[in-house]
N, C-alpha and C positions, 0 to 999 in steps of 0.2 A: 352821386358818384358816376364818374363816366367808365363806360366798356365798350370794345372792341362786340360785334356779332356779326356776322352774316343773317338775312334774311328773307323771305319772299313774299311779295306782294301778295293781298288778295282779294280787298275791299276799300273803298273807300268812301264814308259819310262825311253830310254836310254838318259844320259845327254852327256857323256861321255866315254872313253873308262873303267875307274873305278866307273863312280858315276850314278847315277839314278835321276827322279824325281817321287815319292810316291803322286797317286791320293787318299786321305783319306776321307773321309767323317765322319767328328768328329760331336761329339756333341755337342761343346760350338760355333763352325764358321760356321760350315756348311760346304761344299767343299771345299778343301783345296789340293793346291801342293806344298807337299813337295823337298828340294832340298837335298839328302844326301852323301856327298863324301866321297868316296872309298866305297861306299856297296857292290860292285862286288869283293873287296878283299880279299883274305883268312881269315884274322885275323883283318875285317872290324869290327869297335862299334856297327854300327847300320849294322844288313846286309839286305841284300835286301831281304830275303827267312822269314825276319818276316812279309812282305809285301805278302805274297800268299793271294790271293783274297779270300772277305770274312770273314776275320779271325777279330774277335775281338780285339780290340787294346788299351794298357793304356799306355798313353802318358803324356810326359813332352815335351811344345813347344814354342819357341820364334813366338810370333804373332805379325804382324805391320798390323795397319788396309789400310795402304796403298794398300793393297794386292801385288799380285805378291808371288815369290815363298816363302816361308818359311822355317824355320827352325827346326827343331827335337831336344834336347836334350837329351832326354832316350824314350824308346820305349818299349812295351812286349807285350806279344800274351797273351790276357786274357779278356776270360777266355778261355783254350784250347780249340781245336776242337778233339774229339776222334775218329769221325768216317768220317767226310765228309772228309779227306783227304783220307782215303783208301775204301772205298765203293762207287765204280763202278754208281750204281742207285742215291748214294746220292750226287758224286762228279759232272755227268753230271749237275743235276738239280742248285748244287751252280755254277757250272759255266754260266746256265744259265740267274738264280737271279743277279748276278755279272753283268752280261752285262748289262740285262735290266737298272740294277741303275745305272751302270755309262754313261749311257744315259739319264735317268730322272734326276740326279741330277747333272750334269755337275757346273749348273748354282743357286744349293741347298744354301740359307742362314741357318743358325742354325734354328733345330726344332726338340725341344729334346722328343716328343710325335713320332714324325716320326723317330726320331734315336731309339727310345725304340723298336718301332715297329717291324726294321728290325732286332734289336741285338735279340729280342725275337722269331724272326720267324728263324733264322739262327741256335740258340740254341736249337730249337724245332726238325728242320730238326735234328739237329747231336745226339738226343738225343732218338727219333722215332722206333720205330721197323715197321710200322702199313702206313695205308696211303698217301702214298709219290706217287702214281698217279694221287692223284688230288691236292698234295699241291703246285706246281706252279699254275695251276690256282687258287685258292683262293689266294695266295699270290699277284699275278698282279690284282684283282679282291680289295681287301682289301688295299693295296697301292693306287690305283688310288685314292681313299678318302684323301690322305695325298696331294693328287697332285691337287686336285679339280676338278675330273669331274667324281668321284663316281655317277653313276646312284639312284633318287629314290627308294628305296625297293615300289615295285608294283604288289600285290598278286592277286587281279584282273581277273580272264580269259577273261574279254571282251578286255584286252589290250596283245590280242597273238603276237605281233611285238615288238624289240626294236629298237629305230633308234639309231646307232652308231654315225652319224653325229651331231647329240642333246642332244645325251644322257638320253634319255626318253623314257619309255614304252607309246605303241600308240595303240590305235582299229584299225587304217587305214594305208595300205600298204605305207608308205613313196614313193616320185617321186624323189627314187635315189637307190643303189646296196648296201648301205651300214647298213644293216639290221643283224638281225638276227629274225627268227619266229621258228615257235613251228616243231619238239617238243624242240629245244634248247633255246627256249626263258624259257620256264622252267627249262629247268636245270642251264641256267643262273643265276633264280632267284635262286635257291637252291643254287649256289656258293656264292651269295651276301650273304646270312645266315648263312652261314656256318662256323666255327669256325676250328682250324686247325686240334684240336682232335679230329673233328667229320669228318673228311675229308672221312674216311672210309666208311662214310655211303651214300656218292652219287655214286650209281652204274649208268654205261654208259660206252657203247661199244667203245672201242680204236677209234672207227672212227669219234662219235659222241667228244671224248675228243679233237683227232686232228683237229677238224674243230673248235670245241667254242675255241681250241689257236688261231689258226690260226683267227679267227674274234675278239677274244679279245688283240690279239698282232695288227690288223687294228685299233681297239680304240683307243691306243696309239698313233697309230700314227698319226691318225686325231686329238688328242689334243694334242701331243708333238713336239715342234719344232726340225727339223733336226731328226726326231727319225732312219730316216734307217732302214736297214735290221740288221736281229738278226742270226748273225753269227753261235751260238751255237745251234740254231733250230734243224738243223740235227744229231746232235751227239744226243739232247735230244729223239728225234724219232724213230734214232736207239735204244736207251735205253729202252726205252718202247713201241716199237711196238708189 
C-alpha cells in the first residue's frame, strides 16, 4: 500500500553492485530501510545522492507492517539545503548530528514531535549566520528529551553536581566518575535553557565546550544501548578548535 511521509536522510549501504539500502527516518514509521535498485546508475529513478545525510526528504512509499526492507516509489529533497552542503563549519557539525541520530534511532517507532524537532533544527543550522558553536551541544542536550532521559531543569546552587548515571542534579559528590560539577554544571544548565537562536549568548572557552561534549556524549552513552564511539568527533574538533 502506498503513503504519503516525510523523511530524513541518514545512512546509506551497499546492497549490491548497482543498488543500495536507504537508512530513513520518516515521519509516519519511524526508522525505516529502504531497498532501491540501480541507485548507483547513471540515469538511476531514484539515485542514491538524494540520500546525502541529513537532507530533508518527501516521499512516496510501499509500507508492509511486516517490516523488513521497503520500498520507495518517488522521492525529493525538500525542502533544499543551501548551505550545509558547502560550508565547511556547518557540513562538519551535520555530519556530526547524522551520526549521533542514526545511533539513537536505529530502533526509532514514529514520533512526529521528534521528527519536527530534528527537521526544525537541521533547517535552522542551514539557514544561521550566528551561533553554530554551541548548537550541537544544545541539539544533543534538547534531543535526549525526545529519548527520555533529559535531565530536570535545576537552578538551585546548593545542587553544584550532576550525576550522569541518574540523570539528576545532586548537593553530594556521587560514589562514581561519572559527574559533571561546577563551573560546567552551570553551563550545563544554561544549555538545558537555551533555545537554538539564543545559542549565541553562552560564552565558554573552547576547552570548557570540549569537555561538556565530551561528558555529554558519556550521557548517551550510559543511556543508549550499543551507543559506541562517535566517529565524526575529530573532524568536528578540528573544525572548531
Amino acid at each position: 500500500m502506498l503513503h504519503k511521509t516525510k523523511g530524513i536522510a541518514l545512512k546509506t549501504t551497499n546492497y549490491s553492485e548497482s543498488s543500495i539500502v536507504a537508512h530513513v527516518f520518516t515521519e509516519a514509521f519511524g526508522m525505516q530501510a529502504f531497498l532501491i535498485n540501480g541507485a548507483k546508475k547513471p540515469k538511476a529513478k531514484i539515485s542514491a545522492n538524494l540520500f546525502q545525510p541529513l537532507h530533508p526528504l518527501d516521499m512516496v512509499v510501499y509500507h508492509k507492517d511486516s517490516g523488513g526492507l521497503q520500498r520507495i516509489q518517488e522521492v525529493r529533497q525538500l525542502p533544499l539545503l543551501h548551505e550545509i552542503p558547502f560550508d565547511i563549519q556547518k557540513s562538519a557539525l551535520a555530519m556530526f548530528i547524522n551520526e549521533i541520530l542514526y545511533k539513537v534511532l536505529r530502533q526509532q517507532s514514529a514520533d512526529p514531535f521528534l521528527f519536527h524537532f530534528i527537521v526544525q533544527a537541521i533547517l535552522w543550522l542551514d539557514s544561521t549566520q550566528e551561533g553554530l558553536a554551541n548548537f550541537h551541544l544544545i541539539f544533543l542536550v534538547r534531543l535526549s528529551r525526545f529519548l527520555g532521559f533529559l535531565p530536570l531543569h535545576q537552578s538551585d546552587r546548593s545542587h553544584p553536581y550532576f550525576d550522569l548515571l541518574d540523570g539528576v542534579f545532586c548537593n553530594n559528590l556521587p560514589a562514581h566518575s561519572h559527574i559533571l560539577q561546577e563551573p560546567h554544571t552551570t553551563l550545563f544548565q544554561m544549555l538545558l535553557k537555551t533555545s537554538f537562536e539564543e545559542a549565541q549568548q553562552i560564552r565558554m572557552l573552547k576547552a570548557d565546550r570540549k569537555y561538556l561534549l565530551e561528558k555529554i556524549l558519556e550521557f548517551y552513552k550510559l543511556h543508549t544501548e550499543n551507543f559506541g564511539n562517535v566517529h565524526s568527533l575529530y573532524i568536528l574538533e578540528e573544525i572548531f578548535q
